[in-house]
N, CA, C and O of each residue as an XYZ file, in Angstrom:
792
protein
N     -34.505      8.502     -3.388
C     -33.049      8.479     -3.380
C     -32.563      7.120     -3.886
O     -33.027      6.064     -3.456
N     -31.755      7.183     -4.674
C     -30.942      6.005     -5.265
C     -30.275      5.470     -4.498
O     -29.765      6.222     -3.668
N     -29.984      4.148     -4.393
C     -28.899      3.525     -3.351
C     -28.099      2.877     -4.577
O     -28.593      2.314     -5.554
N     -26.568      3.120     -4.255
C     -25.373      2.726     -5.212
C     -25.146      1.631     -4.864
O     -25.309      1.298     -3.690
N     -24.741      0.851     -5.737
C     -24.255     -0.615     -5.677
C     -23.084     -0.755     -5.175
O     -22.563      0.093     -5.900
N     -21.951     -1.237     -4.328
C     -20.664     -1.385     -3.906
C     -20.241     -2.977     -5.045
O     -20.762     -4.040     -4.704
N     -19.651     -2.966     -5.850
C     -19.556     -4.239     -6.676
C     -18.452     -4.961     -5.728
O     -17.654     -4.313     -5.050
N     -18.505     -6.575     -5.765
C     -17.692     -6.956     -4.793
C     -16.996     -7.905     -5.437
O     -17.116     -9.129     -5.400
N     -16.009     -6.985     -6.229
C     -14.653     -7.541     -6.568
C     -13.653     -7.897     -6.104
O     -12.802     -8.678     -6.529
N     -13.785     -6.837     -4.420
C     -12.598     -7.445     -3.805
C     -12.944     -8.394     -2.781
O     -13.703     -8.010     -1.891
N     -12.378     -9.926     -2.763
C     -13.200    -11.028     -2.625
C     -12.076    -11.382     -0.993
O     -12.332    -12.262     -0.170
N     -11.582    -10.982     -0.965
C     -10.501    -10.368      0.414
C      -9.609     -9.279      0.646
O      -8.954     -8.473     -0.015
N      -9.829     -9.558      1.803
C      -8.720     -8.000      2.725
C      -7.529     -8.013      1.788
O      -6.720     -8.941      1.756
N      -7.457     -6.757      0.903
C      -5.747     -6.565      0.115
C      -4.747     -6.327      1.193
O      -3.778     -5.768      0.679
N      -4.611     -6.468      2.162
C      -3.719     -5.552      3.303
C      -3.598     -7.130      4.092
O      -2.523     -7.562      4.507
N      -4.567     -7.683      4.177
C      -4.106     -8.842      5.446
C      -4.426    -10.175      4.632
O      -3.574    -11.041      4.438
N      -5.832    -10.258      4.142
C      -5.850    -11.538      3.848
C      -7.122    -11.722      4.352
O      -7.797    -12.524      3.708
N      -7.573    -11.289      5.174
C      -9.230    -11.429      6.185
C     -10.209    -11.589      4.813
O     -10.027    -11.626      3.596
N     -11.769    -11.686      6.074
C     -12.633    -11.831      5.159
C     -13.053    -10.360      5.047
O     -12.565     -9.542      5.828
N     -13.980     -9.968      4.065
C     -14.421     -8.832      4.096
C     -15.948     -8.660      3.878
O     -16.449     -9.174      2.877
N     -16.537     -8.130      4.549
C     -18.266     -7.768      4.672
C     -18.550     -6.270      4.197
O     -18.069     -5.165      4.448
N     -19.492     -6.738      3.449
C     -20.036     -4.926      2.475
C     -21.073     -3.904      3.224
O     -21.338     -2.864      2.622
N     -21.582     -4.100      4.301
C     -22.356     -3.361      4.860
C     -21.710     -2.803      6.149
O     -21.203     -3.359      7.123
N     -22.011     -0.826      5.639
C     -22.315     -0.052      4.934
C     -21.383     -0.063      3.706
O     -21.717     -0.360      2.559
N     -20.120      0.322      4.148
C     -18.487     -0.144      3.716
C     -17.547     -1.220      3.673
O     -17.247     -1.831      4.699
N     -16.861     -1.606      2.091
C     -16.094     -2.767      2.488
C     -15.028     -2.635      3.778
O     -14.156     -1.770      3.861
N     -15.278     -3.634      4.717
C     -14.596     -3.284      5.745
C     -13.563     -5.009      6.199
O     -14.225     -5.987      5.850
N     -12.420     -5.331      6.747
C     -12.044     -6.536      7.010
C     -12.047     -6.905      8.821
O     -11.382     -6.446      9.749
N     -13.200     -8.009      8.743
C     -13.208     -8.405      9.787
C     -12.070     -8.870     10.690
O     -12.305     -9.268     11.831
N     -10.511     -8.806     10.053
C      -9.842     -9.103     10.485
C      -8.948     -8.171     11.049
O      -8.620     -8.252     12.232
N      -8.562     -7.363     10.355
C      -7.540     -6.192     10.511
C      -8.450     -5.013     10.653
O      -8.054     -3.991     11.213
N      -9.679     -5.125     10.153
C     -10.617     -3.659     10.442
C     -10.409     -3.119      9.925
O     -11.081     -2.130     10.217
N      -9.554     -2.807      8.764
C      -9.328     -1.946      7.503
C     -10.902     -1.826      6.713
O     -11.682     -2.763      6.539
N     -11.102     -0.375      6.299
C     -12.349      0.267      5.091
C     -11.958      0.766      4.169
O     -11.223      1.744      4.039
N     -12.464      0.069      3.401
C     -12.359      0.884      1.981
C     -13.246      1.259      1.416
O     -14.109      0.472      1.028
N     -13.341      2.929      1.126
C     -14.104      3.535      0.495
C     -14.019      3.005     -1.490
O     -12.971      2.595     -1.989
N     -15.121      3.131     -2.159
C     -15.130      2.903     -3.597
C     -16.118      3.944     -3.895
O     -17.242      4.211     -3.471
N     -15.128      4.566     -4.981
C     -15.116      5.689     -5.649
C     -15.814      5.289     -7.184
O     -15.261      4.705     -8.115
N     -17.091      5.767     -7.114
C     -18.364      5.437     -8.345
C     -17.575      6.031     -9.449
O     -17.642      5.440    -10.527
N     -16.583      7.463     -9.352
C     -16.536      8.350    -10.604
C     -15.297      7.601    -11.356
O     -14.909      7.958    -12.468
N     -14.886      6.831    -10.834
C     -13.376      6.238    -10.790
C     -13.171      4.706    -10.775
O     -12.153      4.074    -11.058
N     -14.715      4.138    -10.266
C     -14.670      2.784     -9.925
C     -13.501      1.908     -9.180
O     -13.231      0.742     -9.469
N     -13.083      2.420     -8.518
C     -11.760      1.853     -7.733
C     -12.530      1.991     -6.103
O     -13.505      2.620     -5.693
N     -11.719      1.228     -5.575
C     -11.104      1.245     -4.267
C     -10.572      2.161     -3.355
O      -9.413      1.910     -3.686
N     -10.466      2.820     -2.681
C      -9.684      3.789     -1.988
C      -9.713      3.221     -0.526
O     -10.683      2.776      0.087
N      -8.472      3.339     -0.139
C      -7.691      3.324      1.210
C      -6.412      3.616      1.444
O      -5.723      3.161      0.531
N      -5.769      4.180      2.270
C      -4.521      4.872      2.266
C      -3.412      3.721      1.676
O      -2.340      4.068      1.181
N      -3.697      2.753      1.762
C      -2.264      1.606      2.077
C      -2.486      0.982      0.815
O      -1.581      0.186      0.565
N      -3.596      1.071     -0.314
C      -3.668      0.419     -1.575
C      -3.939      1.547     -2.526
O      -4.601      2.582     -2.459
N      -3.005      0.835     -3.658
C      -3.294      1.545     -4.987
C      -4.569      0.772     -5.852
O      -4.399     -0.430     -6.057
N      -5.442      1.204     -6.209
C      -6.279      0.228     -7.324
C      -6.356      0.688     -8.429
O      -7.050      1.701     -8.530
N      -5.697      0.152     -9.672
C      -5.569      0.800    -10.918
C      -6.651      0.674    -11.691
O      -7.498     -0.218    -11.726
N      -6.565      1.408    -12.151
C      -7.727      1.875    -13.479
C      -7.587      2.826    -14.891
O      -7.211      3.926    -14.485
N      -7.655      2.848    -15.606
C      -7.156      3.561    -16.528
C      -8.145      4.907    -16.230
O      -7.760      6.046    -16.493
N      -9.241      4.664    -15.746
C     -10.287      6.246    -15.369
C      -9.396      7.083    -14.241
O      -9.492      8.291    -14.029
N      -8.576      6.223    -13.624
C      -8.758      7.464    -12.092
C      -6.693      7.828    -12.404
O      -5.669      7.170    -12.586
N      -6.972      8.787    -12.328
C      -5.886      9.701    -12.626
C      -4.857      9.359    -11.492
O      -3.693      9.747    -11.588
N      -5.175      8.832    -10.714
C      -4.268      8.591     -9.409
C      -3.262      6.973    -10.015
O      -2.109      6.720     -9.665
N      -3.982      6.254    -10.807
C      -3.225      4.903    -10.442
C      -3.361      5.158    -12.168
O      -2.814      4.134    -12.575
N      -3.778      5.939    -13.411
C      -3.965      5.592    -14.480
C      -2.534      5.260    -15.474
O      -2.520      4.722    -16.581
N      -1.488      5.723    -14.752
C      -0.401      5.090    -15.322
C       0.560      3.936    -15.015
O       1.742      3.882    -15.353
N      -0.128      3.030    -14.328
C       0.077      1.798    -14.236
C      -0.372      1.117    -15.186
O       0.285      0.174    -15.627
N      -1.768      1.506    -15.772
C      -2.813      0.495    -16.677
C      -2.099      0.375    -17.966
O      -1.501      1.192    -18.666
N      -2.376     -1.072    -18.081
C      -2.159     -1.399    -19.698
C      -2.627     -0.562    -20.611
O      -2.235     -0.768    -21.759
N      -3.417      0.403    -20.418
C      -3.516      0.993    -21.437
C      -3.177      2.428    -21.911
O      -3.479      3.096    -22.900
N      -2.399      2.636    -20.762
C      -2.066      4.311    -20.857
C      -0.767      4.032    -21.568
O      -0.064      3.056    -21.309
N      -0.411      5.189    -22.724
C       0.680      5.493    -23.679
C       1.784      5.085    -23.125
O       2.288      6.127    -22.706
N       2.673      3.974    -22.786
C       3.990      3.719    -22.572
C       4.148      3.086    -23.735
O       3.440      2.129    -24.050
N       5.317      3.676    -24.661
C       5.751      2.756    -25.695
C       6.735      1.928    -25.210
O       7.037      2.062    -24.024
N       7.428      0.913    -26.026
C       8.128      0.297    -25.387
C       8.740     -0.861    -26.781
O       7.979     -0.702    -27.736
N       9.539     -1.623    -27.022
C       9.757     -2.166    -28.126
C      10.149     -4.023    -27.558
O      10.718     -4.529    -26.591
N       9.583     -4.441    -28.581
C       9.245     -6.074    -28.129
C      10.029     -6.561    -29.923
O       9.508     -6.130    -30.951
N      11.214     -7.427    -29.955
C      11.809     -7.359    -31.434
C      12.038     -6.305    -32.057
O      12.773     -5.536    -31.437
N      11.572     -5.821    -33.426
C      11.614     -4.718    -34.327
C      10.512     -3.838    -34.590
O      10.470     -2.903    -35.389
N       9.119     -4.503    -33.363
C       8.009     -3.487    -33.411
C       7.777     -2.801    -32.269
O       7.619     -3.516    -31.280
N       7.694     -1.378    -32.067
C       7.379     -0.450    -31.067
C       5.924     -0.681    -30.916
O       5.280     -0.601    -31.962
N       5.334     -0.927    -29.929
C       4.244     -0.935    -29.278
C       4.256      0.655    -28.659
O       5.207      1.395    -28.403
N       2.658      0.874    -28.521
C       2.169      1.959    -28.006
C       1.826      2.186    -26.108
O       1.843      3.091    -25.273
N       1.526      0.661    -26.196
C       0.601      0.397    -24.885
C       1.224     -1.282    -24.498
O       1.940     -1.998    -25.197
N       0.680     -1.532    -23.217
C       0.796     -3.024    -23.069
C      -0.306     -3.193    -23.789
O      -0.102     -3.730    -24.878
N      -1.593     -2.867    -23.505
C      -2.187     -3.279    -24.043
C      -2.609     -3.809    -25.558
O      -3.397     -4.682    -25.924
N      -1.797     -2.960    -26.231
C      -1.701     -2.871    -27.644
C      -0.852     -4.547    -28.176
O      -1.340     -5.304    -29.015
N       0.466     -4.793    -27.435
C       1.009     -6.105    -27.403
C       0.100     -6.653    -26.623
O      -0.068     -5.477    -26.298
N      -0.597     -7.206    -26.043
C      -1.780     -8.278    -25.697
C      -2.371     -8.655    -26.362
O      -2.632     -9.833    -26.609
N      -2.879     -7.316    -27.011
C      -4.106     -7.729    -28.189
C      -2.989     -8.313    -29.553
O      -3.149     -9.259    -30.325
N      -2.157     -7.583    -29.475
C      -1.321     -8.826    -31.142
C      -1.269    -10.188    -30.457
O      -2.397    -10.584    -30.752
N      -0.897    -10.861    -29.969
C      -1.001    -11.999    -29.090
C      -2.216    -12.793    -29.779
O      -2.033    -13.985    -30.026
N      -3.466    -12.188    -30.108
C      -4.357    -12.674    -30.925
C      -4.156    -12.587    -32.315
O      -5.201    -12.835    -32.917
N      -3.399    -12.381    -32.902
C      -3.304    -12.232    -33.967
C      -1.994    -13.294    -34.900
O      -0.806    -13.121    -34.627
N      -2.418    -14.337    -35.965
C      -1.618    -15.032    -36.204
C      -1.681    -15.080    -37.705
O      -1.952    -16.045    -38.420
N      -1.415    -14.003    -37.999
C      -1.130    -13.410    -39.880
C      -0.126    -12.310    -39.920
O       0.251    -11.861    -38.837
N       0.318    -11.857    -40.933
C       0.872    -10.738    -41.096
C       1.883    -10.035    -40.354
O       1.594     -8.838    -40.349
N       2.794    -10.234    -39.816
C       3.427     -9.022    -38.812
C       3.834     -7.597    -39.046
O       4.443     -6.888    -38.245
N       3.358     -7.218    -40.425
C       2.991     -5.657    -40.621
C       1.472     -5.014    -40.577
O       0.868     -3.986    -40.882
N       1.248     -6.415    -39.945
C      -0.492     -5.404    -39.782
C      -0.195     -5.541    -38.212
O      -0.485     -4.553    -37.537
N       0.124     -6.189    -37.828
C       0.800     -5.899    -36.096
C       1.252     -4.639    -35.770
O       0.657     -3.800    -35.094
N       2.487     -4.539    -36.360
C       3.275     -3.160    -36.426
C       2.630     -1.714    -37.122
O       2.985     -0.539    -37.025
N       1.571     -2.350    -37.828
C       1.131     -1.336    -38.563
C      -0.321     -0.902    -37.765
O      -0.572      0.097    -37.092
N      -1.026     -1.883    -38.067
C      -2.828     -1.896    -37.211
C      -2.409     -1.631    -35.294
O      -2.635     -0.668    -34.562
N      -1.810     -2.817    -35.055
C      -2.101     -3.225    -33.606
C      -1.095     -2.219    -32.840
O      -1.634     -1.361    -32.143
N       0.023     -2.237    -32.890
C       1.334     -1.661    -32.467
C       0.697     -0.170    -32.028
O       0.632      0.242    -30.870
N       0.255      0.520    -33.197
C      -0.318      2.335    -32.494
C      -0.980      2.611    -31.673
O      -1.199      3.775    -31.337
N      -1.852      0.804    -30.724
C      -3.150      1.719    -30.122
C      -2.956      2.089    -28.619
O      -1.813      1.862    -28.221
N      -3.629      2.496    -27.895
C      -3.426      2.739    -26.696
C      -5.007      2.688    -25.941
O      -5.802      1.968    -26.545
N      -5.448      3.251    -24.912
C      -6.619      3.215    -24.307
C      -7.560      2.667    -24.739
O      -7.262      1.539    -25.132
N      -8.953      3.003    -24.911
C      -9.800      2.365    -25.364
C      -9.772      1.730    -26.691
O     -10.040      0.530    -26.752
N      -9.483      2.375    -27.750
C      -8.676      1.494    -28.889
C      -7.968      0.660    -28.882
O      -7.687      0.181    -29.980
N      -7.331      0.074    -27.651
C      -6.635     -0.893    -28.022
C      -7.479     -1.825    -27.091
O      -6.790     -2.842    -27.180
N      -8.235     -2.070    -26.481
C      -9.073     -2.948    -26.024
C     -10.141     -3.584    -27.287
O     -10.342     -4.704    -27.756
N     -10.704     -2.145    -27.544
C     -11.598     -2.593    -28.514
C     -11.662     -3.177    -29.948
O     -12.589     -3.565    -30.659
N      -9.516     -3.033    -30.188
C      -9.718     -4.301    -31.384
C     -10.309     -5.699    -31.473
O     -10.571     -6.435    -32.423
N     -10.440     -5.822    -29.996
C     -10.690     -7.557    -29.696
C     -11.976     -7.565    -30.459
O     -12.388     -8.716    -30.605
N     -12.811     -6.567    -31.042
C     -13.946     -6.919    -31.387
C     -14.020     -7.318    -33.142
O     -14.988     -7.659    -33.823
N     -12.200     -7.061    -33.609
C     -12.344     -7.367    -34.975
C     -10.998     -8.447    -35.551
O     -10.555     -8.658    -36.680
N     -10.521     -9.128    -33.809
C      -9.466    -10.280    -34.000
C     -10.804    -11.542    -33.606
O     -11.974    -11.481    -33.229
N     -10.029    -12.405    -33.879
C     -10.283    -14.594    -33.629
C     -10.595    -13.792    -32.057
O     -10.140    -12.753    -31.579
N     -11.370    -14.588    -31.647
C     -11.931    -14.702    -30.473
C     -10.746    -16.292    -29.691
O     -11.083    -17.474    -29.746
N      -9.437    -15.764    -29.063
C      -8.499    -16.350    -28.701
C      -9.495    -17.597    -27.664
O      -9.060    -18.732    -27.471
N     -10.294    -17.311    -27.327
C     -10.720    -18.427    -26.070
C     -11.187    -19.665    -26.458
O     -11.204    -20.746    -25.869
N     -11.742    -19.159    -28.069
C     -12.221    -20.753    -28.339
C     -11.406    -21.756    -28.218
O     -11.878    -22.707    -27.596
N      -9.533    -21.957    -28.891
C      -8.643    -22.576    -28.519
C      -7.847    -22.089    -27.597
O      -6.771    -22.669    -27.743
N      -7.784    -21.378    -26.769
C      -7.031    -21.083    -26.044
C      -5.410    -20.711    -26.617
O      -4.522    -20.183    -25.948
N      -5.352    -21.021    -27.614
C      -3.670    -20.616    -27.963
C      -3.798    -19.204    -28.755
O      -4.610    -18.621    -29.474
N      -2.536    -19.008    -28.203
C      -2.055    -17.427    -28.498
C      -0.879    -17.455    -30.038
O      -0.687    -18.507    -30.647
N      -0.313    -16.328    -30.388
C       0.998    -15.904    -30.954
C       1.633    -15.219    -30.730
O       1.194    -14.113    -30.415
N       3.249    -15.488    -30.757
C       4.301    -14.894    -30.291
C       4.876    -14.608    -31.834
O       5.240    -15.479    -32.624
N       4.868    -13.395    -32.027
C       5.141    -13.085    -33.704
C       5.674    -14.872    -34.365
O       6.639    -15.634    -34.317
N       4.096    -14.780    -35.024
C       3.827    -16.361    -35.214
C       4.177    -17.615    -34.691
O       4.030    -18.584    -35.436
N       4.655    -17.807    -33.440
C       5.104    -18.774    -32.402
C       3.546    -19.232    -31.937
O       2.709    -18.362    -31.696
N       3.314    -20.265    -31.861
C       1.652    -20.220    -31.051
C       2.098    -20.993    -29.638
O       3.021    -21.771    -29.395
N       1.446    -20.651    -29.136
C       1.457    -20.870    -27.460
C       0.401    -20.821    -26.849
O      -0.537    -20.102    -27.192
N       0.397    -21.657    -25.753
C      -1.059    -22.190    -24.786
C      -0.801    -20.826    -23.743
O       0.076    -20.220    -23.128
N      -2.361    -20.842    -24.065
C      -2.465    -19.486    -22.868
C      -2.153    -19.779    -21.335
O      -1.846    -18.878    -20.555
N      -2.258    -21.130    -20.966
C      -1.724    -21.249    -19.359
C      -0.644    -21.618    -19.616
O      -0.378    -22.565    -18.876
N       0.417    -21.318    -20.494
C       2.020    -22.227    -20.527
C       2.989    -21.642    -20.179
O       3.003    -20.415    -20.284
N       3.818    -22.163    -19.788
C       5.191    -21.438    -19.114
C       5.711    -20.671    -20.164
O       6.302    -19.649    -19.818
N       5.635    -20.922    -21.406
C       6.035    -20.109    -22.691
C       5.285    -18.806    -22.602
O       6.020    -17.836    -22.786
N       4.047    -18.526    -22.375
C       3.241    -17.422    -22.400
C       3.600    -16.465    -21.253
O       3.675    -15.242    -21.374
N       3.835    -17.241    -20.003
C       4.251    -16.838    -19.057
C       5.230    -15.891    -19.060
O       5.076    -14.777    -18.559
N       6.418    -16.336    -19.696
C       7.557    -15.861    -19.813
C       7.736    -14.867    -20.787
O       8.754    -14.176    -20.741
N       6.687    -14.652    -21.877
C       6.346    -13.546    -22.958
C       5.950    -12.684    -21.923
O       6.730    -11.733    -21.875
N       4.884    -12.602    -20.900
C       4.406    -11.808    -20.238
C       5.711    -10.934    -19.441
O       5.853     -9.733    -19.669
N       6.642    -11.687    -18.481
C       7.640    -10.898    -18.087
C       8.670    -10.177    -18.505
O       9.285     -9.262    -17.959
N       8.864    -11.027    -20.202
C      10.201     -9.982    -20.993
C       8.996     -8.643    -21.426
O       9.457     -7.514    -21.255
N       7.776     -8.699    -21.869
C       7.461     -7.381    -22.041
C       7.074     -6.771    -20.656
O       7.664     -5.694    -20.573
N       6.591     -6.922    -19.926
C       7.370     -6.338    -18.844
C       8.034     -5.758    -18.386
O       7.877     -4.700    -17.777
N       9.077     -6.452    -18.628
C      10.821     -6.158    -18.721
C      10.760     -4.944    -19.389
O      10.701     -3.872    -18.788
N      10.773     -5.073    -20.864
C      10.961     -4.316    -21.500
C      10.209     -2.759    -21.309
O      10.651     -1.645    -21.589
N       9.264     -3.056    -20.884
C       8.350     -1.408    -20.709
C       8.601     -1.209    -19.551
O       8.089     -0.171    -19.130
N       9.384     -1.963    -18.583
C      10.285     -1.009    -17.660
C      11.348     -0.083    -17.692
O      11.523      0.972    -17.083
N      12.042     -0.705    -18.548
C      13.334     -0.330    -19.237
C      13.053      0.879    -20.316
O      13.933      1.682    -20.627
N      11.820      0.908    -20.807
C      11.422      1.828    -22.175
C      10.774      3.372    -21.327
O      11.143      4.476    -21.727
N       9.981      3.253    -20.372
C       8.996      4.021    -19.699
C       9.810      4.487    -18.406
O      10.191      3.634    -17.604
N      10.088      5.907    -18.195
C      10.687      6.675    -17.432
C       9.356      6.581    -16.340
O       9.270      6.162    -15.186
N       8.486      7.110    -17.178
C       7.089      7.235    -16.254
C       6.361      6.315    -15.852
O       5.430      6.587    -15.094
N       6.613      4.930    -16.281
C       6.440      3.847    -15.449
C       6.837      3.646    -13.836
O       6.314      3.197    -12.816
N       7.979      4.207    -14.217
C       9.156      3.762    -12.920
C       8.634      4.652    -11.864
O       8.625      4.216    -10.713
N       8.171      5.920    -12.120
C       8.427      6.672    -11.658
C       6.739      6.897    -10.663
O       6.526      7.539     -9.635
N       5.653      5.930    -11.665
C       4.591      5.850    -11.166
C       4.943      5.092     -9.970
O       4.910      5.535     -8.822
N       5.387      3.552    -10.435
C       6.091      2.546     -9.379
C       6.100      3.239     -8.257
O       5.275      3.592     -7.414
N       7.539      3.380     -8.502
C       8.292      4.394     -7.515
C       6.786      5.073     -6.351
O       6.647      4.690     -5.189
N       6.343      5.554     -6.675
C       5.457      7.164     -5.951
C       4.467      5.231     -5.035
O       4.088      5.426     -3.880
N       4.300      4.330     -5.374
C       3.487      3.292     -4.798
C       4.298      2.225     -3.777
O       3.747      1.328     -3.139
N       5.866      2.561     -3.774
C       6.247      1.623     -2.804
C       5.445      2.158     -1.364
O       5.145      3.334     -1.156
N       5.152      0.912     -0.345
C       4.879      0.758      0.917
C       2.943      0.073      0.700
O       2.348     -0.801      1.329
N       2.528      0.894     -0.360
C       1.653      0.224     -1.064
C       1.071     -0.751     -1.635
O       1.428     -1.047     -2.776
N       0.111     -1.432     -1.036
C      -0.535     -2.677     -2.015
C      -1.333     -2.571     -3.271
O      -2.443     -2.100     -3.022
N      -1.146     -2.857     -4.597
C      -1.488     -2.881     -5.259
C      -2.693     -3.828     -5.904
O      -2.903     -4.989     -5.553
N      -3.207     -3.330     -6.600
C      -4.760     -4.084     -6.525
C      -5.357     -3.407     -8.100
O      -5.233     -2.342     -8.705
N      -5.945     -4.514     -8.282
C      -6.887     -4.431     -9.813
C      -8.042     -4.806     -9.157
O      -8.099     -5.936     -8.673
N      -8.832     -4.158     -9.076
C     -10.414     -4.833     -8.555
C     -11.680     -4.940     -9.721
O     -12.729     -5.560     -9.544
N     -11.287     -4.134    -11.020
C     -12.108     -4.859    -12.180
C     -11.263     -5.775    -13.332
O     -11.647     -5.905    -14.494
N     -10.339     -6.231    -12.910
C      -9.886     -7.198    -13.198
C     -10.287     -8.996    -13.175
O     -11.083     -9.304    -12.289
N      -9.831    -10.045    -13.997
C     -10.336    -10.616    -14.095
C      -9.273    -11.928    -13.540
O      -8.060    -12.049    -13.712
N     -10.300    -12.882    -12.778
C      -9.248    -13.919    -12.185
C      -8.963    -15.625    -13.620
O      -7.857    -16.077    -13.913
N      -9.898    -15.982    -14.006
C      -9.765    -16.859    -14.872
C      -9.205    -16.452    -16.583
O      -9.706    -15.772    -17.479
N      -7.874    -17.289    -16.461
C      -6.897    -17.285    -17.463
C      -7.454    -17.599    -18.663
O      -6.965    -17.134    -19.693
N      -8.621    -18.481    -18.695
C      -9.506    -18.820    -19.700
C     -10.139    -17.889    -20.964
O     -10.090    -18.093    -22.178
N     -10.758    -16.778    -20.187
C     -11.754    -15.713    -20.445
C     -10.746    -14.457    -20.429
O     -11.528    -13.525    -20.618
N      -9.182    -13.772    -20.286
C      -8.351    -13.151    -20.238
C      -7.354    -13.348    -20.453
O      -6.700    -14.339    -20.125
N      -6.876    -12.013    -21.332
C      -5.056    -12.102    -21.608
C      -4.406    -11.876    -20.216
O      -3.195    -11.990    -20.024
N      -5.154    -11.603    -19.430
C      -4.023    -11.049    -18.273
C      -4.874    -10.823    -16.855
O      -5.405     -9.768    -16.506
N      -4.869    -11.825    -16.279
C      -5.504    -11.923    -14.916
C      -5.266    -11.014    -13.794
O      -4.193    -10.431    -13.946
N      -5.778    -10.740    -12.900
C      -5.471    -10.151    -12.529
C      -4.247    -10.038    -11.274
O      -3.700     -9.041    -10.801
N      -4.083    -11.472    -10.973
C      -2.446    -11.661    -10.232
C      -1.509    -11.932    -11.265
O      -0.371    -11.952    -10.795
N      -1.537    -12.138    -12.426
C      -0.273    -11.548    -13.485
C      -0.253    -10.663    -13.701
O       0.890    -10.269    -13.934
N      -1.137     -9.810    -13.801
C      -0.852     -8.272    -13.365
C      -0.439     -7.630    -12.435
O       0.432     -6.784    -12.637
N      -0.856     -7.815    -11.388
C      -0.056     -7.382    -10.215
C       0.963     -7.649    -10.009
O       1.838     -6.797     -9.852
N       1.173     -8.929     -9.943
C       2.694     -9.691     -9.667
C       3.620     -9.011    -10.615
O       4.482     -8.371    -10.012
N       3.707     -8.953    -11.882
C       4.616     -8.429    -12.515
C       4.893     -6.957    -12.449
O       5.921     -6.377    -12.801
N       4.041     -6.566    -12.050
C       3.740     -4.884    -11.478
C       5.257     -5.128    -10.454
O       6.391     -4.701    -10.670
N       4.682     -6.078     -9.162
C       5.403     -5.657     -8.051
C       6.530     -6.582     -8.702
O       6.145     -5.958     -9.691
N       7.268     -7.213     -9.023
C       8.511     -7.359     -9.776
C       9.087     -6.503    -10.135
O      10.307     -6.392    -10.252
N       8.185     -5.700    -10.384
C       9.169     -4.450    -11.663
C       8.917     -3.393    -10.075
O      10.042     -2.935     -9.876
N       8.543     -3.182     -9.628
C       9.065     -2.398     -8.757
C       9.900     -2.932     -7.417
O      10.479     -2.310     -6.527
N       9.733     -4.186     -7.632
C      11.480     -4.584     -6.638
C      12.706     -4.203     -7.496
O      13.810     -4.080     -6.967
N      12.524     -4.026     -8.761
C      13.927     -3.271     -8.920
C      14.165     -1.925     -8.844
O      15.281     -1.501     -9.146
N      13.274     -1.168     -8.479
C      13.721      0.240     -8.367
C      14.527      0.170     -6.716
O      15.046      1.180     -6.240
């Protein structure tokens, strides 16, 4: 018999803050909360958290990469994800609108394998603006699109919406700004922003 790995991404209690110990189940020594993790889905499960993923049909329209279009200037984006990945890109703004702008799910992750590898300098583009990936300038790109694919996406809101009382959680997400367009508490955080306005 195979024994499954529990990966231990979640590095504390999402609900309190405690520590958390993996044997049998992630469980918090503090509040006593368990969370089951779901192999087919790779997430998290517990009544009181959402953990997004673009696999599990329950939280998959939160993810950057599921089809919300949304418009950032004069180019319609497909995905967040799709505007992340132009962010690497500092030529052309009809190969943006044209290449980058259509993709969504796994396609739009996997252009990174044919843009500049953004980490060597750390600076980004804002339709040709360059900007430091830890800067208050980048920062603030992150919340107007945001913004904007709140305002664009009915079914955003509406995912939101169905998660108030809920903690939200990325658990294959990534914490260093270095090695990522989008960490995983700028993700969340702007998540729960956009659902304090509903």
């Amino acid at each position: 018999m195979t024994t499954l790995l529990i990966p231990r991404s979640l590095d504390v209690c999402p609900l309190c803050g405690g520590k958390l110990e993996y044997a049998p189940h992630p469980r918090c020594t503090a509040c006593h909360e368990t969370f089951e993790y779901d192999y087919n889905y790779k997430v998290f499960r517990n009544p009181n958290i959402v953990d997004i993923s673009y696999r599990n049909p329950e939280s998959s329209l939160l993810s950057n990469l599921f089809p919300h279009s949304f418009n950032i200037g004069n180019i319609s984006f497909a995905s967040m994800e799709a505007f992340l990945r132009s962010l690497c890109w500092n030529g052309d703004l009809e190969v943006i609108k044209n290449e980058f702008a259509p993709l969504f799910g796994v396609n739009a992750v996997n252009v990174k394998y044919v843009l500049p590898d953004w980490r060597e300098n750390q600076a980004l583009y804002y339709f040709g603006r360059k900007m430091e990936r830890k800067g208050d300038f980048y920062k603030r790109v992150l919340e107007v699109a945001y913004g904007n694919l709140f305002t664009y996406s009915h079914l955003l809101r509406m995912a939101l919406f169905k998660t108030k009382g809920k903690v939200l959680i990325h658990s294959i997400g990534k914490d260093n700004p270095q090695e990522t367009l989008l960490t995983r508490n700028e993700f969340i955080s702007n998540l729960n922003m956009l659902r304090e306005r509903l």
